[in-house]
N, C-alpha and C positions, 0 to 999 in steps of 0.2 A: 350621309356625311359628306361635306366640302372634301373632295380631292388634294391633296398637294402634292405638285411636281414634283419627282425626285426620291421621294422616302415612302413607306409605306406608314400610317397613321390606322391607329386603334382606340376611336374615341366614346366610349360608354359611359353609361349610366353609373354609377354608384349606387348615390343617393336620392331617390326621386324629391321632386315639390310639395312641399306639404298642404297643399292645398291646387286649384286649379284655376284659369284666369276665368270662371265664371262661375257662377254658384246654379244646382240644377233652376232653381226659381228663376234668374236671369234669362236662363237658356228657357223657361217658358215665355218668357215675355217675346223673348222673337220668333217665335213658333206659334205663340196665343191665338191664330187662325186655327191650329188642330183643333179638331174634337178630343177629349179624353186622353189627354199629356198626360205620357209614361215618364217619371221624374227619374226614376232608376235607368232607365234606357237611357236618357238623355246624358245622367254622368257618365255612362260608357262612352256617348259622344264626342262629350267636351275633350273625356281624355283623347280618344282620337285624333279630334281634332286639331288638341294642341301638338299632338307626336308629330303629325303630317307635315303640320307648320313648321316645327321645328328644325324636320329633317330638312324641310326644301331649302330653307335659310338658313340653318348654322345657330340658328338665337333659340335661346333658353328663355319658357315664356317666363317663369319663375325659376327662384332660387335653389337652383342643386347642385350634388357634388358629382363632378365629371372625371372621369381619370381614362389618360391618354396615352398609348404604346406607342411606342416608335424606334423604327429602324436604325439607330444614328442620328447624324447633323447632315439634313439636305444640301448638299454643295457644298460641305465641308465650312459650312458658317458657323458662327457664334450661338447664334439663335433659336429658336424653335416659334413656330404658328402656332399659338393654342386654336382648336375649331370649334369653340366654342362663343358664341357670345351674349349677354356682355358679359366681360373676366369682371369678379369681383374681389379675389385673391386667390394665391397659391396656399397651397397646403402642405406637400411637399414633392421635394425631388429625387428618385430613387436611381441609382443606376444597377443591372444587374451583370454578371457575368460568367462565363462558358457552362460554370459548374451551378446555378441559379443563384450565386451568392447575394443577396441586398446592400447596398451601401447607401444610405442617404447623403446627400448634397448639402454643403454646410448652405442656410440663406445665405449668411454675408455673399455667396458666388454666384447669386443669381441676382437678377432684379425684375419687376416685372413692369414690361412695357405697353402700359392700356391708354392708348389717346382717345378721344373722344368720336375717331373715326378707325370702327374694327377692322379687322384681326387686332385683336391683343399678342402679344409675344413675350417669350421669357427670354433674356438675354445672359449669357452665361460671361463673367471675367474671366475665366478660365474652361476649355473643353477638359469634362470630364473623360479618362481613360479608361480601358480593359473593360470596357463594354462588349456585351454578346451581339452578334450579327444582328438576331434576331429578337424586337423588344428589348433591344438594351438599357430602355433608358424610357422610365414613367414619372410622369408628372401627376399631381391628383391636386383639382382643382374645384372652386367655388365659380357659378358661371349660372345667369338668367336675372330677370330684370327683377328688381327687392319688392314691386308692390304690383299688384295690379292697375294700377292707377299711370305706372311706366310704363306698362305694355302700349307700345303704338298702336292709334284705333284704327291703321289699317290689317293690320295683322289680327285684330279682336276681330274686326269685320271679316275678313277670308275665315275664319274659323267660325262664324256662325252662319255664314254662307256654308259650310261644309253640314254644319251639324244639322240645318235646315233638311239641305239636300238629302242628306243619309237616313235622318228620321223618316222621311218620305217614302226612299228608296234604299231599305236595311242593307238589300243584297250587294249595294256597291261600297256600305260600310265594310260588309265583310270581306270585300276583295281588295280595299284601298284606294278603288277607283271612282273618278269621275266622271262626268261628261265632257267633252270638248270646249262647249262652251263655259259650263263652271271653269273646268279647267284655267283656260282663258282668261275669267275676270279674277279668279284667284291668285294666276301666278302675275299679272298687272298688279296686285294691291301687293303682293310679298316682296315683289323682287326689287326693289329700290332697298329693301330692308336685307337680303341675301348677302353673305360675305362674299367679300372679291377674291381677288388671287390671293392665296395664301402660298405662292411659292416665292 
């Protein structure tokens, strides 16, 4: 997960994608040099592949539901960094306190702030009060790109460079690891895509 100065952030899964940015057929096609492609092995891949992606950059390669814990307002601001990207809405605002009580956030007192260049933010008119130290305050959010067709084909490309790699070599699928030089041309194709400071 992207870091942010200041607060502690807890950003997970909910809802996962209901589908995956490759279908196993596709992911033969750039493997079609194997001999005797395992099509089940491969969707273990893909999903791999896309988590790996994900985590380095902050982007959702599809459409899921994210929900975000957080310590407070970072430097006593208005605001909140969603870590996900791209935001496609909120869903809702909870604040919790001492005792775990719930209170939802009326919308009117948020708004969400998604330009065309991420981090998206949610901007509060008013700070919500009597928040607990700890997770006071959850957002549960819509966040990855609506089609596969919006996935950037550099990030489709670092993702079947991985799934290539692993099918080859199972055991660094199962560790998470790469080689220095995949490494290398992986994190050259992602990191222009990577969220910036989110403080």
């Amino acid at each position: 997960m992207i870091p942010v100065p200041g607060a502690l952030f807890s950003d997970v899964e909910v809802v996962g994608p209901a589908s995956e940015p490759f279908t196993a057929a596709e992911a033969v096609e750039y493997v079609r040099q194997l001999a005797g492609v395992d099509e089940a092995r491969l969707g273990q891949l893909i999903i791999a592949a896309r988590q790996f992606v994900e985590e380095r950059t902050g982007r959702r390669m599809l459409t899921q539901t994210r929900r975000l814990s957080i310590d407070g307002f970072p430097g006593h601001r208005d605001w909140v960094p969603l870590t996900s990207a791209p935001v496609q809405s909120v869903s809702w605002v909870k604040t919790y306190n001492d005792a775990g009580d719930e209170t939802e956030i009326a919308s009117s007192t948020y708004w969400l702030d998604a330009p065309a260049t991420d981090p998206a933010r949610l901007v509060f008119l008013s700070l919500p009060s009597r928040m607990r130290d700890q997770s006071g305050l959850r957002i549960q959010f819509v966040a990855g790109y609506t089609s596969t067709a919006a996935i950037p084909g550099p990030l489709k490309l670092a993702m079947q460079m991985l799934i290539a790699h692993w099918y080859v070599h199972p055991t660094g699928m199962a560790s998470g690891s790469v080689p220095r030089e995949l490494d290398f041309s992986v994190t050259t194709l992602i990191e222009p895509y990577t969220l910036g400071d989110l403080g």
